[in-house]
Backbone as JSON, one array per atom type, in Angstrom:
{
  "sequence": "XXXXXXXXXXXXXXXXXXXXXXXXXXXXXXXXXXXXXXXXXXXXXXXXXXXXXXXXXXXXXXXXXXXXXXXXXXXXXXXXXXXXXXXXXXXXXXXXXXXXXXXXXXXXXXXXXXXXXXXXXXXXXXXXXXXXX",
  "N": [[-2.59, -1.94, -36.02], [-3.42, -0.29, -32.93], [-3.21, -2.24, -30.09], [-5.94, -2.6, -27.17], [-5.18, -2.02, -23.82], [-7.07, -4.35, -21.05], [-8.08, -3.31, -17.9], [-8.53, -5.21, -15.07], [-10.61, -4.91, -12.14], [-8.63, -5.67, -9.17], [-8.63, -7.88, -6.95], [-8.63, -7.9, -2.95], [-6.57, -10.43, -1.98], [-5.2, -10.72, -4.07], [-3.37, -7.85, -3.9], [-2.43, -8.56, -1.9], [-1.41, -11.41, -1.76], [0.47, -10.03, -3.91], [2.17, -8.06, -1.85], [3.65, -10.18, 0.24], [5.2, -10.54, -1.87], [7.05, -8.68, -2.12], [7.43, -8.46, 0.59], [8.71, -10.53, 0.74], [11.56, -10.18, -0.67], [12.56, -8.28, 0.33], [12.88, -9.35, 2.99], [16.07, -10.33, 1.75], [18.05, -8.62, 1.84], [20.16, -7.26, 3.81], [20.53, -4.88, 6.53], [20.83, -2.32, 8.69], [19.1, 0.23, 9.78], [18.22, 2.97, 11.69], [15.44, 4.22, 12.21], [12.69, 6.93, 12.61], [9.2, 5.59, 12.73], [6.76, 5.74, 10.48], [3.19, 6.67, 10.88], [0.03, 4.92, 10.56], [-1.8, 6.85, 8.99], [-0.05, 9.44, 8.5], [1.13, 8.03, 6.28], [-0.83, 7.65, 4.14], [-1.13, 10.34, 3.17], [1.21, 10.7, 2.68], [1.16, 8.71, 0.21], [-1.17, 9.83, -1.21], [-0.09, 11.77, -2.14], [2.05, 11.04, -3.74], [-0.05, 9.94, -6.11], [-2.02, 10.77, -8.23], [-5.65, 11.59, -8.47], [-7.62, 9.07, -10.35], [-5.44, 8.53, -12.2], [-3.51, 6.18, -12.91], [-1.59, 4.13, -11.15], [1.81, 2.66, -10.84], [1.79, -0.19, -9.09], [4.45, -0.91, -7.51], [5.6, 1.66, -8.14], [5.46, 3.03, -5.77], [6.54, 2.33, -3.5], [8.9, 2.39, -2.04], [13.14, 0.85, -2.77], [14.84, 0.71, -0.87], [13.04, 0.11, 1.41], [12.21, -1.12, 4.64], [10.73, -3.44, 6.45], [8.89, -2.83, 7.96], [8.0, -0.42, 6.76], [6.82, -1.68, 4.79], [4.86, -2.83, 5.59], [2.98, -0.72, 6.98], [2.3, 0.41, 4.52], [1.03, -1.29, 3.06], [-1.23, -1.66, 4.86], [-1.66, 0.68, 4.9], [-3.3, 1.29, 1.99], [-4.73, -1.01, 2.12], [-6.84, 0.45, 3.81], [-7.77, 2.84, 2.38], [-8.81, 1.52, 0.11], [-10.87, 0.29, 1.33], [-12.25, 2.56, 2.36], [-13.28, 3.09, -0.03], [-11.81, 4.85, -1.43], [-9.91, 4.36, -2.93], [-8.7, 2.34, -6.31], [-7.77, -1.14, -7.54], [-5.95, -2.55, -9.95], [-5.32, -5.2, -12.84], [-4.08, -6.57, -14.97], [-3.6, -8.82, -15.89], [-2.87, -12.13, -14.49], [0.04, -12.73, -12.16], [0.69, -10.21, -13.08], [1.91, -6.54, -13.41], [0.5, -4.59, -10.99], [-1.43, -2.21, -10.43], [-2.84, 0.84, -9.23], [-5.54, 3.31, -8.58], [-6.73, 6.41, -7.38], [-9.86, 7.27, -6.4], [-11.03, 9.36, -5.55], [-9.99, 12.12, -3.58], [-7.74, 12.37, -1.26], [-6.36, 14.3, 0.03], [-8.37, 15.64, 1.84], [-9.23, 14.1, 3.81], [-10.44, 12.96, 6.89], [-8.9, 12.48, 9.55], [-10.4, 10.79, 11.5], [-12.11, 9.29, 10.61], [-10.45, 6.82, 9.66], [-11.01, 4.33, 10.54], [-10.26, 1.52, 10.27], [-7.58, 0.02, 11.03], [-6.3, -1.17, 13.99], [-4.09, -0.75, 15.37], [-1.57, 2.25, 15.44], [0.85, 2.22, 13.88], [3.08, -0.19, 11.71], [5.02, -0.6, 13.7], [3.97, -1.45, 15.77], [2.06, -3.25, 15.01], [3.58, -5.44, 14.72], [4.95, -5.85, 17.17], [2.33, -6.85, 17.95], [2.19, -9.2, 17.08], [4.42, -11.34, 17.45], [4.48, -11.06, 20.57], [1.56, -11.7, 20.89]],
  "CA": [[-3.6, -1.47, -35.08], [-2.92, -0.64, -31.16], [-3.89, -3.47, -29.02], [-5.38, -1.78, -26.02], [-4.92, -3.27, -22.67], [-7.9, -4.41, -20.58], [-7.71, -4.1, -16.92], [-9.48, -5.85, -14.39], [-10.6, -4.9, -10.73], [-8.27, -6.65, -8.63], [-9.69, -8.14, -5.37], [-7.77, -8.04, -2.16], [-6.04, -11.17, -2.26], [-4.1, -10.77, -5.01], [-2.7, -7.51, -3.25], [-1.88, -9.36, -0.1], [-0.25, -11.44, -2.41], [2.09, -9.07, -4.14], [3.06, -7.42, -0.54], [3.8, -10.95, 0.26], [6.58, -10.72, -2.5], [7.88, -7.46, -1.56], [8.29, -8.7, 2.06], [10.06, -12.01, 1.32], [12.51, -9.23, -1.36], [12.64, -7.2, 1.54], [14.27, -10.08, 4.09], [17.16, -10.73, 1.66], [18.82, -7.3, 2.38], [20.87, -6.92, 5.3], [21.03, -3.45, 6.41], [20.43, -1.54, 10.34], [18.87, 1.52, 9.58], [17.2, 3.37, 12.8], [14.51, 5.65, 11.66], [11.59, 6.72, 13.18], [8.29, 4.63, 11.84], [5.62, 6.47, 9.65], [2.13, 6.62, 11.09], [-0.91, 5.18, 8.83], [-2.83, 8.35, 8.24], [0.98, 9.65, 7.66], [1.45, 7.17, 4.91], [-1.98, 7.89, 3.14], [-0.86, 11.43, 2.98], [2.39, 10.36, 1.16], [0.87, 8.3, -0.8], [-1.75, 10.85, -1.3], [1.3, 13.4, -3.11], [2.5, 10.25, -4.83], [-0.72, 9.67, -6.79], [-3.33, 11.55, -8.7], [-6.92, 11.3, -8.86], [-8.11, 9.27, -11.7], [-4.32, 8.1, -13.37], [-3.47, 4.73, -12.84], [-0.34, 4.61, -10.77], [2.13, 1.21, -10.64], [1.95, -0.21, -7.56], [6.07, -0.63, -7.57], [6.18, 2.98, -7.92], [5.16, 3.42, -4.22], [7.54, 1.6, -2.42], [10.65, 2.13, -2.09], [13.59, 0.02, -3.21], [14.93, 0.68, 0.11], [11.89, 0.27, 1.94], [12.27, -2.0, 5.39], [9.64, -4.48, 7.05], [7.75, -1.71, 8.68], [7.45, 0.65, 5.66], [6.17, -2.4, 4.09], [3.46, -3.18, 6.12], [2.55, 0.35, 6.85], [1.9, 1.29, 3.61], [-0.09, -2.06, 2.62], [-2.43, -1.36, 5.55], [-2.6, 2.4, 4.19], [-3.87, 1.35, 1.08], [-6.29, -1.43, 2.6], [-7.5, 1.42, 4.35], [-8.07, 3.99, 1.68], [-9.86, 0.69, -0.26], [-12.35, -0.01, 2.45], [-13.24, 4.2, 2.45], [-13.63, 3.62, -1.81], [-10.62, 5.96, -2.27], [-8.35, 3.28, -3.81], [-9.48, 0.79, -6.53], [-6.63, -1.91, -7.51], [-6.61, -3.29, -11.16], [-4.5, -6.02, -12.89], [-4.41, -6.54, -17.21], [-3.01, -10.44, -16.55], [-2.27, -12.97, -13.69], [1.41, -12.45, -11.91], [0.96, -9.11, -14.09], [1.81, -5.87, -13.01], [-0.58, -4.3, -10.12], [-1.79, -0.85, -10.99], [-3.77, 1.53, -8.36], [-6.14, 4.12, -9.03], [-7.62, 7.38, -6.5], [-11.11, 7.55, -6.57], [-11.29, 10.98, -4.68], [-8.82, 13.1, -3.1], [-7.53, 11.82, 0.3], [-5.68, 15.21, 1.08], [-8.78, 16.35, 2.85], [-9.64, 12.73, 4.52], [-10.07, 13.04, 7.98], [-8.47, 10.77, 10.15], [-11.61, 10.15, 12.41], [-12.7, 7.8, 9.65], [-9.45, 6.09, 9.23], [-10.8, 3.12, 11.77], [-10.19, 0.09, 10.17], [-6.98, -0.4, 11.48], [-6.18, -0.93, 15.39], [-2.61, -0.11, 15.66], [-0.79, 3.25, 14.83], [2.01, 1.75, 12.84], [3.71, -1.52, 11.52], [5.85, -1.39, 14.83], [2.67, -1.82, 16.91], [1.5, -4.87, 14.55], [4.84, -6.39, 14.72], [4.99, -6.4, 18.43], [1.49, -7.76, 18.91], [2.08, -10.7, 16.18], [5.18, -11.54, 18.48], [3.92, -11.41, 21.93], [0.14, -12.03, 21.28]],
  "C": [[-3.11, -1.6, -33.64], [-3.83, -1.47, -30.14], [-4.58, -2.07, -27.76], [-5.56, -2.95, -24.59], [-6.77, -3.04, -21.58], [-8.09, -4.4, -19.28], [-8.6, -4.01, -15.91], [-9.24, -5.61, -13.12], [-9.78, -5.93, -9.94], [-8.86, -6.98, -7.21], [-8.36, -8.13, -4.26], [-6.7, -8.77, -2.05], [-4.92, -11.22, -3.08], [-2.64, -9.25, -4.75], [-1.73, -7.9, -2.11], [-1.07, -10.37, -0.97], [1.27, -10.92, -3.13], [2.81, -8.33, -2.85], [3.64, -8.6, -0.02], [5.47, -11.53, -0.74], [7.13, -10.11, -2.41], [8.26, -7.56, -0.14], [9.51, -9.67, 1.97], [11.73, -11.0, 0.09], [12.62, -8.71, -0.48], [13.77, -7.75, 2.48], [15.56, -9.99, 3.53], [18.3, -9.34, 1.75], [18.82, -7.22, 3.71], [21.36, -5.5, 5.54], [20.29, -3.28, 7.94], [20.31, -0.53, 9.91], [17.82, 2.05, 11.06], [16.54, 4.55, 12.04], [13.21, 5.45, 12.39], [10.59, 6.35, 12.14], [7.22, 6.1, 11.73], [4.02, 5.96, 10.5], [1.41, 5.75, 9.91], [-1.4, 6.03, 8.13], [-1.29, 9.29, 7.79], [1.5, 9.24, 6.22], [0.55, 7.59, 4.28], [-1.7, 9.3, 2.71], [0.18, 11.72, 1.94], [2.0, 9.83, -0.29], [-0.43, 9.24, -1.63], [-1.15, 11.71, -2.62], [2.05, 12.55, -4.13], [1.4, 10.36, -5.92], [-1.63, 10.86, -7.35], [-4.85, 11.02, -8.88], [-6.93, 10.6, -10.27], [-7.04, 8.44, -12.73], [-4.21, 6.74, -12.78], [-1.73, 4.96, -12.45], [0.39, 2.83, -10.3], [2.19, 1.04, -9.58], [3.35, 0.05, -7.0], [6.28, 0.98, -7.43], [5.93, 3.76, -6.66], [5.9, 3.2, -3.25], [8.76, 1.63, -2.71], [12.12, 1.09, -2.24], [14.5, -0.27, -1.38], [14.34, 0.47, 1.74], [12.24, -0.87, 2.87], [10.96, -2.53, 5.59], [8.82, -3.71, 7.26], [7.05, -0.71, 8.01], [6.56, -0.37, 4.8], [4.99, -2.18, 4.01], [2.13, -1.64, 6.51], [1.72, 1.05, 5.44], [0.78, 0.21, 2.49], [-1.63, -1.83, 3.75], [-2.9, 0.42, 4.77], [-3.39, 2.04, 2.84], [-5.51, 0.01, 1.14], [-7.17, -0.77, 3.39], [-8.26, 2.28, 3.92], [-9.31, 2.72, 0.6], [-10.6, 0.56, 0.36], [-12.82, 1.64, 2.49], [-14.01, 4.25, 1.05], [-12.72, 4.64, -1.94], [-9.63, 5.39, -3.06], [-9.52, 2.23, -4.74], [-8.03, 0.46, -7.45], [-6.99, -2.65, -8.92], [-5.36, -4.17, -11.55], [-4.7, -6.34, -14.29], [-4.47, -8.15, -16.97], [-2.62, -11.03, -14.76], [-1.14, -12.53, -13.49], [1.64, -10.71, -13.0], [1.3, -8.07, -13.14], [0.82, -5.12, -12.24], [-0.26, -2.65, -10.41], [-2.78, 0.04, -9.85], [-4.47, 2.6, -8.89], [-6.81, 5.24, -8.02], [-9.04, 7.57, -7.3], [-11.37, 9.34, -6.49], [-9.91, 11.3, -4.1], [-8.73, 12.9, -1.49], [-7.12, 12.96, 0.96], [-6.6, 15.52, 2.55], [-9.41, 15.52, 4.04], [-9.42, 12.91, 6.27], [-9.7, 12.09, 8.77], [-9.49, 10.26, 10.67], [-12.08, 9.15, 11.62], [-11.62, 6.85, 9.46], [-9.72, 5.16, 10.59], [-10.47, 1.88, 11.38], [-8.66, -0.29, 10.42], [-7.06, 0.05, 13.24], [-5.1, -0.21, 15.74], [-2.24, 1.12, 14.51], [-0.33, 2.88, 13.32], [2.19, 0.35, 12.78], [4.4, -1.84, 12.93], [4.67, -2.46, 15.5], [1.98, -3.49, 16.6], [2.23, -6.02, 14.75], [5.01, -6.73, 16.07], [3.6, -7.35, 19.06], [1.59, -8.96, 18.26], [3.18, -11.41, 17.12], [4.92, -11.72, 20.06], [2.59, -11.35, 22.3], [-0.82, -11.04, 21.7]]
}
């Protein structure tokens, strides 16, 4: 008989945890890459064309293996963003388990004017005010 798997709303926290392990994986690569930084409402758009309404998409499969500090953070605020509208809900089968995302609705047509819950543009912007206050 096929087991099936059960999975459970995850709450914020446990996101902010897993970005938390993808940053400190992130430091141990040494690499200078100049590129210009991704907007947030840019990122939700990507991630947008990554996902489908409805499927259950791994979180890992969003982020790039190459992905620096700034794409990090960028793209964890895009998705605490699209959660606080109800366009994202975040599930989890098991503890330390794989993190799974889900689209509620269809972000293509999301206007930015609602995208307020962040202050700053981009990750640069966060990174310079955590640094000089």
């Amino acid at each position: 008989p096929e087991r099936q798997t059960v999975w459970r709303e995850m709450d914020l926290t446990g996101l902010t945890l897993a970005f938390q392990d993808v940053l400190k994986r992130s430091r141990n690569r040494t690499k200078v890459i100049i590129r210009e930084s991704t907007s947030i409402p840019e990122r939700i758009a990507q991630i947008a064309k990554i996902m489908k309404v409805g499927e259950l998409t791994e979180f890992a499969s969003i982020m790039s293996e190459e992905a620096d500090r700034s794409e990090i953070i960028t793209t964890f605020i895009a998705l605490l963003e699209l959660a606080r509208l109800k366009k994202l809900k975040i599930y989890q089968n098991e503890t330390f388990g794989s993190i799974y995302l889900t689209l509620t609705d269809a972000v293509d047509e999301l206007d930015p004017a609602l995208m307020t819950g962040f202050q700053y543009n981009n990750a640069k912007s966060i990174e310079e005010m955590a640094v000089h206050g």
